[in-house]
N, C-alpha and C positions, 0 to 999 in steps of 0.2 A: 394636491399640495406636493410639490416635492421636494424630496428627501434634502437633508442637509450636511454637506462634509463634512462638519468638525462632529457635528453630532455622532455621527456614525464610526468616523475617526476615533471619536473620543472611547465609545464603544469597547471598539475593539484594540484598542493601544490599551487602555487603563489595567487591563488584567498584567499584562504584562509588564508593565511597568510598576506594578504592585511587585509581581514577580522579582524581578530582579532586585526590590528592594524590601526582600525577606528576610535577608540574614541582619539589616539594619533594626528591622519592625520587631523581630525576634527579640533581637537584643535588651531591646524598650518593653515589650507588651511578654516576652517570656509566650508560656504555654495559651495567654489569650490572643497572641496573632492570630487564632481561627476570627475573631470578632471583627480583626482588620480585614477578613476578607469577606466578612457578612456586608461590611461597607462596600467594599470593591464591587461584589458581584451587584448588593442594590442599587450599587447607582448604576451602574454598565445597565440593569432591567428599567430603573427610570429613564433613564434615556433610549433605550431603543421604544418603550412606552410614547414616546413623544412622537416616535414615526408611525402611528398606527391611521390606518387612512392614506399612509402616504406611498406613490410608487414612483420609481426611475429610477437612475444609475449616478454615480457621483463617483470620481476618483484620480486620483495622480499619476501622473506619467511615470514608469520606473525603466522600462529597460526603452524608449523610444525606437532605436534604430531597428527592434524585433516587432513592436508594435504590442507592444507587453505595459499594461500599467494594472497598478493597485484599484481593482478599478471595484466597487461594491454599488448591488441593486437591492435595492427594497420592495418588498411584495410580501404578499399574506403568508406564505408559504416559507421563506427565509427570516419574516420577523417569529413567527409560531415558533421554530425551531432556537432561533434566538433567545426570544423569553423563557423558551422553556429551560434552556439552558442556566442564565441567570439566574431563574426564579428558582430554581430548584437546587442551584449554585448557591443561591444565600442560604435555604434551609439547609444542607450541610455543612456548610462553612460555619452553622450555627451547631449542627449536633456534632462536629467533631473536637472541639477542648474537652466537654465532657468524655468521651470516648478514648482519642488518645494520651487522657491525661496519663501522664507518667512513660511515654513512649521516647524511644531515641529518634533522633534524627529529623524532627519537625521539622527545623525549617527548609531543609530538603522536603518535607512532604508537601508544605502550605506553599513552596513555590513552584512545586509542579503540578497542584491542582488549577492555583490560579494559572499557569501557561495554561493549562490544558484548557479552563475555563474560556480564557482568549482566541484560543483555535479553532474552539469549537463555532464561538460565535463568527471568528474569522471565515471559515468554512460554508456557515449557513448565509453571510451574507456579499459572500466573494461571488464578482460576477468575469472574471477572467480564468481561463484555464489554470493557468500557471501558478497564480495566486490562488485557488481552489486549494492545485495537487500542493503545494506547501505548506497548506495549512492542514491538509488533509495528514501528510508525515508528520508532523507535529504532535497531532494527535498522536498516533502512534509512538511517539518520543515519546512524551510524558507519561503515557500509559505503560511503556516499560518502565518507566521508573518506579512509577507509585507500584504496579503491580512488584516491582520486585522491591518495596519496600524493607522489609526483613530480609538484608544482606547476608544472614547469617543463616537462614531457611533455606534450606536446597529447594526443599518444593516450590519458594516463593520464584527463585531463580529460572528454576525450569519454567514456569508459566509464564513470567516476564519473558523467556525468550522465544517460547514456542509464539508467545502474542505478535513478537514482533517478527520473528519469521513469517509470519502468516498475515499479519495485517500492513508488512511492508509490502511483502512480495505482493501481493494485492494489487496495493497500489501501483508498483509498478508495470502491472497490466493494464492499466486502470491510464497513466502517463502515454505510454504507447496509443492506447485509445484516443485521447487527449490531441495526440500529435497527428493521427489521422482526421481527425473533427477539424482539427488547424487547417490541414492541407486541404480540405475540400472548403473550407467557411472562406478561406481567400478566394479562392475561385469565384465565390458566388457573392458573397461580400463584400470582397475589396481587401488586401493585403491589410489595410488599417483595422480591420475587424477579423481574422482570421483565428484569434485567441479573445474575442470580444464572446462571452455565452449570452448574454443577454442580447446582444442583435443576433443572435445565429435562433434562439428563442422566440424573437417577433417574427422570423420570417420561418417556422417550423416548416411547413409544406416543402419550400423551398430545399431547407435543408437535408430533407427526410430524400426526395427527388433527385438531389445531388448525390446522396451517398450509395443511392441503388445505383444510377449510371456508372460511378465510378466500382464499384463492384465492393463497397467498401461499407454497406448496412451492415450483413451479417458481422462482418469482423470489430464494427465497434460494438455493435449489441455484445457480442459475445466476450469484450473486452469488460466493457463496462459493468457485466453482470459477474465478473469473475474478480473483479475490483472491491465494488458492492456486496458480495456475498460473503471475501475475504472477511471484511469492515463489521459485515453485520452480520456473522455467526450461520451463512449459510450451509446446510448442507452440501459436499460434503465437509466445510470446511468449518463447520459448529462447534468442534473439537478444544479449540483454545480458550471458550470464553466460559464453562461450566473448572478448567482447571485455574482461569485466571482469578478465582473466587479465593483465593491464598493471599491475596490483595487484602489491607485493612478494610473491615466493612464501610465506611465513609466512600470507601473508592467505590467501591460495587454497586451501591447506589448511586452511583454520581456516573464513574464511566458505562457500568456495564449495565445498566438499566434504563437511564432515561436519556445519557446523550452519545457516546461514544459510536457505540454498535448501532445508532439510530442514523449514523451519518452515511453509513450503505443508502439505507431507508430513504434518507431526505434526498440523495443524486440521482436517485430513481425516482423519485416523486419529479424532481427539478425537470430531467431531460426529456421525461415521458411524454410531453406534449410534438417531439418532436421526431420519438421513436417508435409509437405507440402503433399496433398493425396486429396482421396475424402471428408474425415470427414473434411479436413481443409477448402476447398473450400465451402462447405454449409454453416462450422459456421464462418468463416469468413468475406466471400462475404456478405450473410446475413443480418451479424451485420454491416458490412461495407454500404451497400446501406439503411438500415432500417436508419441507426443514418444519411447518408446524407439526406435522405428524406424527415423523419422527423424532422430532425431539419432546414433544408431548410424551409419547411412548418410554424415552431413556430420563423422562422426571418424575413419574409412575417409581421406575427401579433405582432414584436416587437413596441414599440412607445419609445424607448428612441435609439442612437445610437452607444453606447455601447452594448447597451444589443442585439443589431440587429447583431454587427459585433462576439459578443461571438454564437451567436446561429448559422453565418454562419460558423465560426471555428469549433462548434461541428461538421457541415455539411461536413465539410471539410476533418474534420480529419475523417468520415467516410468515406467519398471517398478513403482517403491513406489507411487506413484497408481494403477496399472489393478492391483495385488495386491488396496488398501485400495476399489477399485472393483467387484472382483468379490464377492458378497455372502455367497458360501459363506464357513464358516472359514477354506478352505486361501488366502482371501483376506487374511485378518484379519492369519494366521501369516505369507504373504509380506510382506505391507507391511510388518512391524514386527522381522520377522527381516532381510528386507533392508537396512532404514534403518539397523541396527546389523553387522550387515558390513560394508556399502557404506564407513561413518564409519572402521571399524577400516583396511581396505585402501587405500580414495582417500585418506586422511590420508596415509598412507606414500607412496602413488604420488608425491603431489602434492611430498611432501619431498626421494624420490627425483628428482624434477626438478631441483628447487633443488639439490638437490647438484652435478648431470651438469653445468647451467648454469654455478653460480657454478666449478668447475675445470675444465668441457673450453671456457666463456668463449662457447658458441653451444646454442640450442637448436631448431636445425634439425633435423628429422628427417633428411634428406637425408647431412647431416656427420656423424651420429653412428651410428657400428657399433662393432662389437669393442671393448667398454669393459670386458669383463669381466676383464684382465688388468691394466689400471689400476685399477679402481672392487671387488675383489675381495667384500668384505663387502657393497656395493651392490647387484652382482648378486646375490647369495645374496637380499638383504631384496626386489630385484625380483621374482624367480622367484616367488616368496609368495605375494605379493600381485596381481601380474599375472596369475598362474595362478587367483589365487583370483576375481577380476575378471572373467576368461574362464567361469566356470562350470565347469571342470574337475572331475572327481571327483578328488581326497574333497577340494579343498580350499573356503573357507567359502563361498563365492558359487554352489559348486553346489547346495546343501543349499536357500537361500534362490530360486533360480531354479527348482529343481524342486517348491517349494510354489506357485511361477507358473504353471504347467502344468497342475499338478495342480487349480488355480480355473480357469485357462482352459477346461481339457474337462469340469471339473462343471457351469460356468455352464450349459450348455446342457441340464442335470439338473433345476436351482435354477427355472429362469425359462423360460420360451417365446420364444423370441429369434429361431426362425427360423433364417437363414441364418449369424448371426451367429455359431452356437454351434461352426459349424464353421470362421467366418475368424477367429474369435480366437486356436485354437489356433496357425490356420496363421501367423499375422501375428508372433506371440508366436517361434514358430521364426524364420522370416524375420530380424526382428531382431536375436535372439540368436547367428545366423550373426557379422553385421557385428559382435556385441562380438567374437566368436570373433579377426574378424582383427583391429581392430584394437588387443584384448589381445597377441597374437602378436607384432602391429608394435613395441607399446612395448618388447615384452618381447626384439627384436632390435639395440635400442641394445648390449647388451651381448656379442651374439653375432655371428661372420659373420664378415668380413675389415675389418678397421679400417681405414679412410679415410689414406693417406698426410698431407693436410694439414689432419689434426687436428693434431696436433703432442702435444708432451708435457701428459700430465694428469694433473698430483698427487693424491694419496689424501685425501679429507676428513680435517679434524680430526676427533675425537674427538664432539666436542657435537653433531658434525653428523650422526650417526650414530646415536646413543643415541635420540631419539625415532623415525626411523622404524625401527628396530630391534624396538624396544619395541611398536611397533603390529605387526610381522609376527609380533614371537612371538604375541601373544593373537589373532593369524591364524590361525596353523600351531597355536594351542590348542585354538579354536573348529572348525577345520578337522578334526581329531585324534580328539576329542571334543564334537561341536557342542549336546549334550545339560547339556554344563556350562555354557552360553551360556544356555541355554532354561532353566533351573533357578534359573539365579542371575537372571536379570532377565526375560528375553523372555516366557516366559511372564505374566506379569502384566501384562507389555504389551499380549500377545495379550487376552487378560482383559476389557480398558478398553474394547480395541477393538471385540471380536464382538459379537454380536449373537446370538448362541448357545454361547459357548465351553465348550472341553473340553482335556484333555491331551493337551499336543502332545508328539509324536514325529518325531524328525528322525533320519537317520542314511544312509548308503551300501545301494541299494537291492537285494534279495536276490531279486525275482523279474519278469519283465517287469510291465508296466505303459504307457497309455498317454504318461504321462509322461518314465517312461523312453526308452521311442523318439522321444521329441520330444526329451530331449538327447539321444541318440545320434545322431541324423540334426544337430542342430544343430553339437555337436562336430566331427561326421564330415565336414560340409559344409566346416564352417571350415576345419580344417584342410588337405581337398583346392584349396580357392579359393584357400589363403594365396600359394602360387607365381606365383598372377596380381594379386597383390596392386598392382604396379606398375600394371597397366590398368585395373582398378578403379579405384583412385585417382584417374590421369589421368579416367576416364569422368565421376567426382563431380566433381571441379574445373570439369567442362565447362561443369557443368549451369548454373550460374548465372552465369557468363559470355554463352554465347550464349540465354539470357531470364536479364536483368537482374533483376526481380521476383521471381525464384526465391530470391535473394538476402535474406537475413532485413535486413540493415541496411540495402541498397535502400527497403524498405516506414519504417524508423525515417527514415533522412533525409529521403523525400521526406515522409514528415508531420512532421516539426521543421523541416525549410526551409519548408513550407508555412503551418506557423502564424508562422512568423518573420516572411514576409513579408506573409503576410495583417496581421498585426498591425504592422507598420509600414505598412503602407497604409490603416488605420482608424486608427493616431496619427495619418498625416499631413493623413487627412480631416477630424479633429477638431479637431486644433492648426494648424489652417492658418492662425493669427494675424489672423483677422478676427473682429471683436469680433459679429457678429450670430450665428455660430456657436455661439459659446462659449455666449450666452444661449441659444439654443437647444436645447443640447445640459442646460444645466442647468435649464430649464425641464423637460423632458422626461424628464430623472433624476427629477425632485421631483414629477411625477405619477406616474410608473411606482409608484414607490416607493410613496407614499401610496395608490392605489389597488389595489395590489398586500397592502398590508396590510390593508387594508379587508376583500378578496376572502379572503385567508387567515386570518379569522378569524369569516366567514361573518358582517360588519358589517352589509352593502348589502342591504335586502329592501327591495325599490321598491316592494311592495303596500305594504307597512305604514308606508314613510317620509312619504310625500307628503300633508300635509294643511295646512289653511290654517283657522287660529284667531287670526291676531292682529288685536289693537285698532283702529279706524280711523286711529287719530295712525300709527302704524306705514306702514301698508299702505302711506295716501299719501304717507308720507317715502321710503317703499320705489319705489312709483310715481313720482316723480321720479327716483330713482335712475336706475332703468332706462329711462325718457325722455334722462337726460343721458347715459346709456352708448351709448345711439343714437348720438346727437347727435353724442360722440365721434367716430365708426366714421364719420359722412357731413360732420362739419367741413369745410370748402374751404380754410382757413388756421390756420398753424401757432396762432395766436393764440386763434382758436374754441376750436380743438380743446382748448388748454391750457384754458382759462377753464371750457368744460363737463365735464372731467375733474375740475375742482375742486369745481364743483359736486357729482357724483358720491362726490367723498370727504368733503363738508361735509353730505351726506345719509345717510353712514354715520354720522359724529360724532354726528347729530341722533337717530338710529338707538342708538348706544350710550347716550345720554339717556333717552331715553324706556323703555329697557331694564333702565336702572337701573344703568349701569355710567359712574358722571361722570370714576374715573381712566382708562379707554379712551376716552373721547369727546376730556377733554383731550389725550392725546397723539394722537390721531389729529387733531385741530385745531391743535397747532403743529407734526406733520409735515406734515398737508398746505397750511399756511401758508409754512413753508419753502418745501414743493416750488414755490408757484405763484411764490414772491419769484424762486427761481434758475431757474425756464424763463423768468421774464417780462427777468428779466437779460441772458441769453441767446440772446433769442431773435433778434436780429438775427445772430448769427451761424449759425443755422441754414440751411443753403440750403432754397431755398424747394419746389423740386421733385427728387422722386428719381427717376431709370432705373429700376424692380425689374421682372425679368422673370416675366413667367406662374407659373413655376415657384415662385418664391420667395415669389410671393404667395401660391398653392397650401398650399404651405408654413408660412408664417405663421398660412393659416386654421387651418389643420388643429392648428397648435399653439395658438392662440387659443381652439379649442373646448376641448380637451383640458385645459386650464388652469381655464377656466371652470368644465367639467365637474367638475373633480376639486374647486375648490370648490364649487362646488354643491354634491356629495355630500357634505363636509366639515360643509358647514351643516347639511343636513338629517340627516348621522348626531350630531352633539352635539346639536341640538335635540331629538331624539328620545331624550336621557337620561332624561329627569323619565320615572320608573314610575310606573306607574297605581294610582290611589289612595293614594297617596303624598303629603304638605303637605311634606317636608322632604326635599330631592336630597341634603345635606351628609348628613343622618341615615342615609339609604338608603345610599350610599358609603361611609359610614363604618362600615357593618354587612355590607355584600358586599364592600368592594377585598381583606379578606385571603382570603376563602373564594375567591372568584374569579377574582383579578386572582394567584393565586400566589404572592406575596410571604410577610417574613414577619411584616412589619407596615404602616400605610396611608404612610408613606413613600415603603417600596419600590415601593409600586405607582402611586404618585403621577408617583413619579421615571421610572419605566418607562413608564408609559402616556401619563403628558400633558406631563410634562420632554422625553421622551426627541424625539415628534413635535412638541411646540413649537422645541426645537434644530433642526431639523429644517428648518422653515419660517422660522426667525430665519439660518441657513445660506443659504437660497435669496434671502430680500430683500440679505442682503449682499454677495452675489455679484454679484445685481443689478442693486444700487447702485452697486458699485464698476466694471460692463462702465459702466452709465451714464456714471457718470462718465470711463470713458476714453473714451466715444462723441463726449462731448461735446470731448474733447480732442483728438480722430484730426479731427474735423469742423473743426475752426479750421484745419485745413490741405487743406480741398478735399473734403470728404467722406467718406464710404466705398462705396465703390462693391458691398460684399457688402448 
């Protein structure tokens, strides 16, 4: 069956179009606009519900003449990520009026979750490049926003921007990548699909074959992973998403848990079938076990419970990377069996936070035990999903942990990896120890002997309760029966992903297995470690205390204090209010630039530019010229030097005559008439001798040549227009500017090619003119000493 426009359209516009009309909905519905968006998100999940079973591509033409359209594919694998988004977009949008009651600035809040809601969906169901990477910055918009919600919070602020330094700049490796994928998918494609992912997807072999000849695998791999790992908290770039927890908790369950950080996850799931090999399995896996390991490790030494359950989600989302990294199936099935547990459980956890917060009033780990006699329903929905988070049998996170195992000790079957094939397994354990405890730790908020100065803590409302409620049952569902998980969605996901797939089977395991002993021993460890939980702890805190560097936000400040200051010390070198600078600096923009375009368009061939055919009238108007330009340069007094500069510019004039151009000679004869009237005006005010040291004359040359130079090259690339054998340049132009100049009539290319570089250079005299003219002003008072 395939997919349907509007439907899918409908989708992904409705959020946003909710969006923009939040400050109206506001105005009406007050603090229950969260309700108006429990509507939005479930219908955007009924309807993407209607596409299930269904695959192909549907979509609208936007940019044509790039071969660029709004172009969205349906498959098991983009609708999973879809649903999960809505679905778990309604449960928030349900627990957040209870939560933010009494907050400023809602309807800035409830409209950049539903943006965010529509990007996300945009993102899992966009099958064009372009349209991907915008919605993929979108995400990142909104996500600074909500994260820096509390405007008045330095800390909120600082994490809103560290987020988006780090998950834009991402992406913009991630774009670059994008644009190599383009250039090679034309080739092998067809220009019409060049920015098409889902035909570059059907023919994976092909594409994968193309990008090694062009020598251009490695460099998207390594584009794509640096993108990906920005997005999804990888090591080392996990840094932003344990500080972006200063976000209201509504968000941290929503971005930073089940869909945001998961959208690395899903472009590695997506491309995998097409980049999947042995270079992918090393840097993958790798970065997939490195970032759960380590950040299992820094959620052990968290002491707030936020910040514990962000460092287990970076942990997390490593795991989904080294699943969709190892190349076997039991890779494919971890990645995409995990991402949808992970979402069902951290959803809850992350609520369950906000709940223990917003009524025990602290969310120190330290302050909080024994809640289970207050929080009664709490704990029950913790025990779930904690348990499930730990890997524990039979609940849902062991099922998807043990398809981790099961790729780890195949890798070493699949591929030649050497020594590798036995540290993955080990690495893989190691880690999953540290969820061990600390799942344990969260899960002891509720048990143990409660804290004398907590004081009393009321039972949540009602609303606060129902969504993460709701995510432990389709826990303890999935949990129960995990085969109804894999039937109704997962497997089609698996599907999108392999690279060989087949029917998956999940369930509580009936005979040993090397697997099995890898959770056994992982289980078994945790639990005997937990006792020493307290020294652990203290041990991790240490670490980045006594080495500073160890420290992830250490490495962020000192390169933002560094570019902060390096850049206020190249403002202050620039702006340093002396006018010979300023020209300087704008002379040297306006060569760069110009021969910079030159070089990228492959303008400059110095065999073929340089020849001499003109008339004698020319030559020797020309030969004066350059006699008076001397003359300039070794003048003794200001006076000379004004009078043979004129010269100079009255042998151009003479130069545009004999060329045949009488309106360029005219105004070049009453500019340079003017010029000589206002230095000859002037010139007593000029002092007569300047101080300039070595250095600045140095200086001067060197911009002198460069100036020269780049007219020079100017001259000889327009003269060298007229093609050979050709009587008419206007005729020839007029029959190549659209073929070749891109446009889509000789307008455009007019405007573009010789508007756009004449502004250009009309930009550089007036800037020039007008330093002049202050030169001449700063100098009535004594000089200028630069």
């Amino acid at each position: 069956m395939p997919p349907e426009l509007s439907v899918v359209l409908a989708a992904v516009a409705l959020p946003f179009v909710a969006a923009v009309s939040t400050p109206v909905l506001f105005r009406v519905l007050g603090e229950r606009t969260g309700y108006a968006g429990v509507a939005v998100a479930l219908t955007s999940f009924l309807l993407l519900a209607t596409q299930l079973g269904s695959e192909g591509a549907v979509g609208l033409a936007w940019i044509p003449s790039l071969n660029i359209s709004l172009r969205f594919a349906i498959d098991g694998w983009g609708l999973l990520f879809a649903l999960l988004a809505c679905g778990i977009g309604t449960l928030i949008f349900l627990y957040s009026p209870a939560y933010m009651h009494g907050e400023s600035s809602l309807p800035r809040f409830y409209a950049a979750l539903l943006a965010f809601m529509g990007s996300i969906v945009g993102v899992a169901l966009a099958a064009d490049l372009i349209a991907i990477f915008l919605f993929w910055e979108l995400t990142s918009l909104c996500s600074f926003v909500l994260i820096g919600h509390y405007t008045a919070d330095d800390s909120s602020q600082y994490a809103a921007r560290m987020a988006m330094f780090v998950t834009v700049g991402g992406g913009l490796f991630l774009l670059v990548g994008f644009l190599l994928l383009a250039l090679v998918a034309g080739d092998v494609l067809g220009s019409e699909f060049a920015f098409n992912l889902a035909a570059m997807l059907e023919s994976p072999n092909e594409m994968a074959d193309a990008l090694r000849e062009e020598g251009l695998f490695l460099p998207v791999l390594g584009l794509i992973a640096i993108g990906a790992g920005a997005k999804s908290a990888q090591v080392p770039l996990h840094f932003w998403l344990p500080n972006a927890m200063a976000a209201p908790t509504p968000v941290s369950a929503f971005l930073h848990s089940a869909t945001m950080v998961k959208v690395g996850v899903y472009f590695v799931g997506r491309v995998r079938p097409m980049l999947v090999g042995p270079e992918w399995l090393f840097l993958f896996a790798t970065l997939g076990l490195t970032t759960m390991t380590v950040c299992a490790i820094l959620a052990v030494g968290s002491t707030d419970i936020k910040e514990l359950l962000a460092y287990s989600t970076a942990s997390h989302l490593g795991l989904m990377i080294a699943g969709f990294g190892f190349t076997s199936i039991y890779g494919a099935e971890a990645g995409v069996f995990h991402l949808f547990n992970h979402a069902l459980f951290k959803a809850a956890l992350f609520l369950v936070a906000g709940i223990v917060a917003h009524q025990a009033g602290t969310r120190r780990l330290e302050n909080l035990s024994g809640l289970r006699h207050d929080l009664p329903i709490t704990t029950a929905i913790t025990a779930i999903v904690a348990l499930s988070m730990a890997g524990i049998p039979p609940f849902s996170g062991f099922y998807s942990k043990e398809l981790l195992f099961e790729a780890a000790v195949e890798a070493r079957h699949v591929h030649d990896i050497g020594v590798l094939g036995w540290l993955y397994p080990a690495i893989a354990v190691f880690g999953s120890i540290f969820t061990v405890l600390y799942s344990l730790r969260f899960l002891s908020l509720f048990f143990g002997e409660r804290p004398e100065e907590l004081g009393h803590v009321d039972r949540p409302s009602v609303m606060l309760l129902v969504s993460p409620a709701v995510l432990a049952a389709l826990t303890a569902i999935v949990s129960v029966d995990p085969e109804i998980a894999v039937h109704a969605i997962v497997q089609s996901g698996v599907d999108a992903t392999a690279v060989d797939p087949h029917e998956m089977h999940v369930g509580i395991p009936t005979a040993y297995s090397p697997p099995v002993g890898m959770s056994a021993v992982t289980i078994g460890l945790g639990f005997l470690a937990y006792p020493f939980y307290g020294r652990i702890h203290g041990g991790v805190r240490a670490i980045p205390e006594l080495i500073p560097p160890i420290g992830a936000n250490w490495w962020y400040d000192t390169i933002v204090d560094g570019l902060t200051d390096g850049g206020a010390r190249l403002a202050a070198r620039i702006h340093n209010g002396l006018l010979r600078t300023y020209a300087t600096w704008t002379l040297a923009s306006t060569c760069a630039l110009t021969l910079a375009g030159f070089a990228a368009t492959a303008t400059i061939v110095p065999t073929d530019l340089i020849e001499f055919d003109a008339p004698i009238a020319i030559a020797l108007v020309m030969l004066v010229a350059v006699m008076a330009a001397v003359a300039v340069v070794r003048s003794t007094s200001h006076i000379a030097g004004i009078l043979t500069l004129s010269i100079l510019g009255f042998m151009i004039a003479i130069f545009y005559i004999l060329a045949s151009a009488p309106d360029l000679a005219l105004t070049q004869l009453v500019v340079e008439t003017l010029v000589l009237v206002i230095f000859l005006l002037v010139i007593e005010e000029i002092p007569e001798y300047y101080e300039v040291g070595l250095g600045r004359v140095a200086r001067d040359a060197v911009l002198s040549v460069a100036v020269g130079a780049t007219a020079f090259v100017t001259v000889l690339v327009t003269t060298d227009a007229r093609p050979a054998g050709s009587t008419s340049i206007a005729r020839y132009y007029t029959e190549q500017a659209v073929p070749e100049g891109g446009g889509t009539n000789i307008v455009n290319v007019i405007l573009v090619d010789f508007r756009g570089f004449d502004t250009l250079g009309e930009l550089a005299v007036v800037a020039l003119a007008a330093i002049s003219i202050l030169t001449l002003i700063v100098m009535r008072n004594g000089g200028d000493d630069e």
